[in-house]
N, C-alpha and C positions, 0 to 999 in steps of 0.2 A: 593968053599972053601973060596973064597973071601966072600962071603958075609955072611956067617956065621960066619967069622973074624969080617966082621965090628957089624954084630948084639952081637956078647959076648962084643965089646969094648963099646956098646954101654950102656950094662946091669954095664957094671965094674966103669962108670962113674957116679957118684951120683949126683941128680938136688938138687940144692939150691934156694930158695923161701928166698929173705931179704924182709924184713918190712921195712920201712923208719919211725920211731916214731916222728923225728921232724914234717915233711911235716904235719900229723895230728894236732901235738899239732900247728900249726900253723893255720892249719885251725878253729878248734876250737876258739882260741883267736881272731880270724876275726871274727866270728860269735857272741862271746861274745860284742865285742867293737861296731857291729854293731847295737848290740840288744840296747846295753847301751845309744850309742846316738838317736839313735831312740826314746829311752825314755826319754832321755835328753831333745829332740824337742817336745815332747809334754805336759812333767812336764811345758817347757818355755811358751808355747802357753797358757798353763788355771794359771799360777801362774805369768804372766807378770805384773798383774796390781798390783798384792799383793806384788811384789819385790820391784815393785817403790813408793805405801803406805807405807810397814814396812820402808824404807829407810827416806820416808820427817816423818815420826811419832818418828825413832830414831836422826835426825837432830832437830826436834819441842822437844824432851825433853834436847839434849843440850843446845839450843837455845829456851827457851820459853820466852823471850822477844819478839820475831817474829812471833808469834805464827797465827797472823794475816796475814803477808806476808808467810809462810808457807801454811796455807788455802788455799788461793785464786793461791798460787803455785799449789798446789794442784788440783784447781778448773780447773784451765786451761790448767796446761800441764800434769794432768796424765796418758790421753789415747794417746797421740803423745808418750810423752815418754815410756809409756809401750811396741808400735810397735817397737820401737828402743831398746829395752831391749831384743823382742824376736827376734831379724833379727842377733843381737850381739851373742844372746845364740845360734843361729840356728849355726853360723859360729863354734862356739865352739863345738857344738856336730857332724857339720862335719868332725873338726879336731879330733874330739876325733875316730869317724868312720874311720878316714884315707881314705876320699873320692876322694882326687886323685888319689892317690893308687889302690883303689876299684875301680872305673871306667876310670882308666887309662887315666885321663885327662894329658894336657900341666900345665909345672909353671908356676902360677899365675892367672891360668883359673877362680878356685876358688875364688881367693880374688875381682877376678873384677864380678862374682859374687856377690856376698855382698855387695862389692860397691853400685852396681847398684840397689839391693835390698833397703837397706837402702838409697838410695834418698829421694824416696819418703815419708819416717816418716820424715827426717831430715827437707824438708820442711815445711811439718805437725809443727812443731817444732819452727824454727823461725819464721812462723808465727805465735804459742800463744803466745812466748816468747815474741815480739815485743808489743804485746795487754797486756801482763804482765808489762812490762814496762812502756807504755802508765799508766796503770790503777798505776804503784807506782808514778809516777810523777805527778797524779792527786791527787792522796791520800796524799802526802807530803805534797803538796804547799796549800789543803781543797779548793779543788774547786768541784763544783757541774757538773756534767755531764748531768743531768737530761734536760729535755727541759719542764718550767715550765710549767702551766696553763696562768700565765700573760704574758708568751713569744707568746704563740699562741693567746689571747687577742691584744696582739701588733702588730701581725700581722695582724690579722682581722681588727683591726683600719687603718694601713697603707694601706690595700687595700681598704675598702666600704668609707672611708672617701676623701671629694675631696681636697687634697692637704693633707695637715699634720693638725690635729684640736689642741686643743689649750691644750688638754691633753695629748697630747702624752708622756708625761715623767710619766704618772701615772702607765702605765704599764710595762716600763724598769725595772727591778728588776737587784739581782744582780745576780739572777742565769742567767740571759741574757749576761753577762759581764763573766762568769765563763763558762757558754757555747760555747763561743764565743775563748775562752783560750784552753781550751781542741779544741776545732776545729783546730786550729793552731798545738795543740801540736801533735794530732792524726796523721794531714796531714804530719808531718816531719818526726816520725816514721813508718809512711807509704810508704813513700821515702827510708828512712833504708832499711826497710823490701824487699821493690821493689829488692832494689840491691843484699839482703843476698842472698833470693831465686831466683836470678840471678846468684850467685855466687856455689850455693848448685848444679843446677841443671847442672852448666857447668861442675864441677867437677865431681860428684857422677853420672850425666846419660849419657848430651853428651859423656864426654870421653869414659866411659866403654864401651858406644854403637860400639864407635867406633874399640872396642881391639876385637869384635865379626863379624864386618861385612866390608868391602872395603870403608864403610864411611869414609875420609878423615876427621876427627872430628876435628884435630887440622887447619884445614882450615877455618870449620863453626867460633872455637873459635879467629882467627886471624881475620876476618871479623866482625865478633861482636864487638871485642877491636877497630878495625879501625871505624868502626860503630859509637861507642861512642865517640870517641875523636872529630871523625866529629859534633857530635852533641852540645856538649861543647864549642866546638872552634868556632863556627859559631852559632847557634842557644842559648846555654845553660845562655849566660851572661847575658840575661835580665830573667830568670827563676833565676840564682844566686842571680840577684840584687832584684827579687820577694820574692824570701827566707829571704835573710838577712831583709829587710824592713818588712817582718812580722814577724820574732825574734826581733826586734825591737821596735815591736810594743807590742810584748807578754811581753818584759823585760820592757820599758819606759812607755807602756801605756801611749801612746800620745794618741792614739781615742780609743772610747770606742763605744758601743752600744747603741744607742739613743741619739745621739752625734749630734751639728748640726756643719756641714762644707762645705767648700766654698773653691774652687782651680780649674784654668784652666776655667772654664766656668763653672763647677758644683754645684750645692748648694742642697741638702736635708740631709739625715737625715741617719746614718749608719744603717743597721740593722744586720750585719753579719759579723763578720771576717773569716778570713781561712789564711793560710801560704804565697800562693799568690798573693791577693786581697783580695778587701771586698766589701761587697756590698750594694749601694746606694740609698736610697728610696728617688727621685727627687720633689720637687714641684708638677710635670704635674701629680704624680701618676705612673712614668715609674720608672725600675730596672734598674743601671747600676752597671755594674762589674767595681771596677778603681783595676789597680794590687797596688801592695805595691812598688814600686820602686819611684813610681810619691812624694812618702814622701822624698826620698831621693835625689830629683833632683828638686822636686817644694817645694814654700811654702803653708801651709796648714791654711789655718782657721778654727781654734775649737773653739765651744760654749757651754760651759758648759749646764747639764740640769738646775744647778743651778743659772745661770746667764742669764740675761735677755739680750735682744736686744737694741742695744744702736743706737738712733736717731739720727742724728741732722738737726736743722734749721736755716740756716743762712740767716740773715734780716739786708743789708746795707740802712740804713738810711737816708737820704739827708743829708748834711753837713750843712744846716743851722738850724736843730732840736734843740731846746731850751734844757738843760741839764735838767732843771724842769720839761720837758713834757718826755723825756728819760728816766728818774727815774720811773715819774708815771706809761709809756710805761713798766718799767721793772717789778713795783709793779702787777700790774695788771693782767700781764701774768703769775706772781707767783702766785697770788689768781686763776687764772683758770685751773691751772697744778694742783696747791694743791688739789683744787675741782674733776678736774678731777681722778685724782689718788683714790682719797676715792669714788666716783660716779663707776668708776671701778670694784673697789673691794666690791664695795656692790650688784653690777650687776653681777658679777660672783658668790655671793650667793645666789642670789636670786632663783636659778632654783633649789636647794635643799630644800629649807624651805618651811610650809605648806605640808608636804607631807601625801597624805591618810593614813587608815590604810591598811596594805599590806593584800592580799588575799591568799599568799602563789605563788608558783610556780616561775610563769614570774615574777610576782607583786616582789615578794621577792627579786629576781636578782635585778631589777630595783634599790631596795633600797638601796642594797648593795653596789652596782655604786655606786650613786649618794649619798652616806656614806663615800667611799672611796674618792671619788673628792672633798666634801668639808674638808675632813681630809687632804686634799692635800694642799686646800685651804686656810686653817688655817697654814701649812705650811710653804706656801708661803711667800719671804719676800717682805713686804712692796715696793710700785713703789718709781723708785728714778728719780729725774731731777733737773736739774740747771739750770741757765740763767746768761750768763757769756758776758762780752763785750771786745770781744776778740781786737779792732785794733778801732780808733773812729770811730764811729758811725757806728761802725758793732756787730750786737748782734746775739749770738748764744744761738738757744734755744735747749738744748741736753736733752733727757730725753730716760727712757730704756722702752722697750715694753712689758708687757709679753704675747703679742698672737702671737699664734704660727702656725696660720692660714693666710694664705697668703691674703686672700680676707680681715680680721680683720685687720692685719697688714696694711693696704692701706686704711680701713675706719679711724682709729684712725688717721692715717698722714692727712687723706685729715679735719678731724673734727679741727684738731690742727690751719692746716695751715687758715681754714677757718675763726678761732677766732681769729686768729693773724690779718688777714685783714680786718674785723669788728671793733678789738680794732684800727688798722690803720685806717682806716676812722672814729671813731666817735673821735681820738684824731688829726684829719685834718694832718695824717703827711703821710709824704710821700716818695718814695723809692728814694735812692741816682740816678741824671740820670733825675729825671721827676718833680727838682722842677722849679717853675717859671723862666724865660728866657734861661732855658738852653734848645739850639736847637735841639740834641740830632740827634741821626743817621734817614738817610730818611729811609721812609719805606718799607721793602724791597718788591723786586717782583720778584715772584714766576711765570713763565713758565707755561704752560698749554700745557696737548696734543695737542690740536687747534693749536698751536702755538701761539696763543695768552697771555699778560702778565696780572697776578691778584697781586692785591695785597692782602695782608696779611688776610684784613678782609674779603675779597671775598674767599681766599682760605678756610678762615677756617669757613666760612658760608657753604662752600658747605662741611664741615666733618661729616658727620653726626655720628662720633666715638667719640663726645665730648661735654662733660658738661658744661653749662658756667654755671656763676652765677654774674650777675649784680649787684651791688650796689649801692644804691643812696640813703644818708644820713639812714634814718631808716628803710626804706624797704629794702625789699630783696624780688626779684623773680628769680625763678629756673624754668629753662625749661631741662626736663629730655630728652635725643635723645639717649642715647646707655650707655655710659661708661664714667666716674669721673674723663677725664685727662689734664683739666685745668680750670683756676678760670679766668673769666674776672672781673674788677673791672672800677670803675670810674676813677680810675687814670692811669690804664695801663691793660696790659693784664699777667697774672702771669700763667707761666704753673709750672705744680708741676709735680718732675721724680718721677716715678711711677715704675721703674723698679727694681724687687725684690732684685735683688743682689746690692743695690746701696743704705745705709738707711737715708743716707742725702738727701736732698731736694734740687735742685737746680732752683735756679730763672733765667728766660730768660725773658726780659722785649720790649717790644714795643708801639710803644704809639699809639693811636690810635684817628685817627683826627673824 
């Protein structure tokens, strides 16, 4: 009975079946929003470069004054920026997916996400932007970037040539001077740049790296900060005072390229700037690097390419030289400077004139040079010298050089000094110190490894590193043994300073019994 009870209660109860229509429509619109960004991501992927075209081409028609700086925007940053166009949409079509949501991430999973995505174009990024830069401050101020054909001529010269030859300013242009500017300016926004994508990468990757794994990232970055300060604080002040002395140099142009200068013990010829140094092409043919601070702490001597080398000779006289024979003394060395100067310059053209006719190829280079050199040459200004009597009976002979050849530079002083002692002897006069009755200092004695003592003439009998040259009224005999570093005469012994860095001449007199 019972159970045919409960089976009627069972039939008298009716089952109800509900539908739930949100739950659908809900799923539905998850499907749609998914599809949408989906498509969203991949319209971004093929239409990211055309986003960031139509954008600089609608800025280029409000602005067509720029139209040029647009371009080259263009030129450089449109595939960096294009990935940062799709990394921005990709994040948009997540949000529009509702992708937390959908795969049930943590808040802010997502955004460190993107973050970390986008580093990498951001990088991409200020690096062209900083070479964007670079290229408008070369463009403003019309400097040349290029590295001529006469800069690499200039170089070949400073290397096959032995020391510096007497053209060297023929190939300095100015695109050498403007090369040299951009070198400077490149290395400073290279320094920028160092730091941004220093700054890009601690933000946008270390960190994010960190919000995904037990990497303590804010460690790495408190180490880094400490890192730097150390470097600065101890290291960085002569790297600062390297920076400022070449902005310094980029604004003031105190040296230049093809420049001749002399400071600290160095002396040749610049061929290069850069931000922090510049670099030295010495006499011997060697390279040094001097930084830029040494401008700022030493004094420098510059030599124009246009200025010549300024000599002098100083010639103290006996005190009893008749004023009449002083005069003549002075006329006479003006008639052989004058001479000299024009003998000069007709001997630096002479290697261009008579020239064949060319055959083409070499032949034609050849002529082209040596076209170029005497167009130089015609350039050139005129030699200058004086002859001045600076204090009684001291005469200084100063005159400017223009060779620019160390070995030339040191034949024309020793030619000089040699007609000066010529003109001394045939006008019988003689040096302050060596005239009649005056006793004058003994003569000294010079040590020997033997332990034995030589005196002067013995020592420098045994030099075999020197020139003499004898005088006796009208003759003259030379005996050649090595090298040109001092003049004997019949009244004394005259050594001439031969030493590059030094263009005066200095007399050291001993008498010789």
């Amino acid at each position: 009975m019972s159970s045919s009870r409960d089976d009627s209660a069972l039939v008298e109860q009716p089952v109800t079946i509900t539908i739930a229509p949100a739950v659908a429509t809900q799923s539905s619109s998850e499907q749609w929003r998914v599809f949408l960004g989906l498509a969203l991501l991949a319209a971004s992927y093929i239409l990211r470069v055309e986003v960031v075209r139509f954008s600089l081409r609608v800025a280029r028609r409000i602005l067509p004054a720029l139209f040029a700086w647009f371009r080259e925007f263009e030129k450089m940053l449109l595939q960096p920026l294009s990935w940062v166009v799709f990394v921005l949409l990709t994040w948009f079509s997540a949000y529009v997916m509702d992708l937390e949501s959908l795969l049930d991430m943590d808040s802010g999973t997502l955004q460190s996400i993107i973050t970390l995505l986008i580093g990498g174009p951001l990088v991409w990024v200020v690096i062209c932007f900083c070479n964007y830069v670079t290229w408008g401050i070369i463009r403003v101020q019309g400097w040349s970037r290029a590295v001529s054909k006469d800069d690499d001529d200039y170089s070949r010269v400073m290397i096959i040539t032995e020391g510096i030859g007497f053209c060297w300013w023929q190939a300095v242009s100015k695109d050498d001077d403007d090369y040299s500017r951009v070198m400077i300016i490149t290395e400073g926004i290279g320094v920028i740049k160092v730091l941004l994508v220093a700054a890009v990468v601690s933000t946008c990757i270390i960190d994010e790296i960190g919000q995904f794994t037990d990497f303590e990232s804010g460690q790495v970055s408190t180490v880094a900060v400490i890192m730097v300060e150390f470097v600065f604080v101890f290291g960085a002040h002569s790297w600062l005072k390297n920076i400022m002395g070449g902005l310094m140099t980029l604004q003031d142009e105190q040296i230049k390229s093809g420049l001749h200068v002399s400071f600290q013990g160095h002396e040749g010829v610049v061929e290069r700037l850069f931000l922090q140094g510049f670099s030295l092409r010495q006499y011997d043919k060697g390279l040094a690097y001097i930084p830029n601070s040494i401008m700022l702490e030493n004094s420098v001597k510059v030599q124009s390419k246009s200025l010549d080398r300024q000599c002098v000779i100083p010639v103290h006289l006996s005190h009893s030289t008749p004023t009449t024979t002083l005069r003549i003394f002075v006329q006479e060395l003006d008639n052989f400077l004058t001479q000299h100067m024009i003998d000069r310059r007709t001997h630096s053209k002479g290697d261009v004139l008579g020239l064949e006719k060319p055959r083409g190829g070499w032949d034609m280079m050849n002529v082209y040079e040596r076209s170029k050199q005497l167009a130089t040459e015609e350039s050139r200004s005129p030699g200058r010298f004086w002859i001045s009597i600076e204090a009684p009976y001291l005469v200084h002979v100063v005159y400017y050089s223009q060779e620019r050849h160390i070995k030339g530079l040191l034949t024309e002083k020793t030619e000089i000094v040699l007609q000066i002692t010529e003109l001394m002897t045939r006008l019988k006069l003689s040096l302050h110190g060596e005239e009649e009755g005056y006793a004058g200092p003994s003569v000294p004695v010079i040590p020997s490894a033997a332990g034995s003592e030589l005196t002067v003439t013995q020592a420098l009998a045994q030099n075999r590193l020197l020139n003499y040259l004898s005088i006796a009224g009208e003759e003259e005999h030379r005996q050649q043994v090595n090298h040109s570093d001092a003049v004997f005469s019949a009244m004394g012994i005259l050594f001439v300073n031969v030493d590059p860095t030094e263009p005066a001449l200095t007399f050291v007199r001993f008498v010789v019994h």
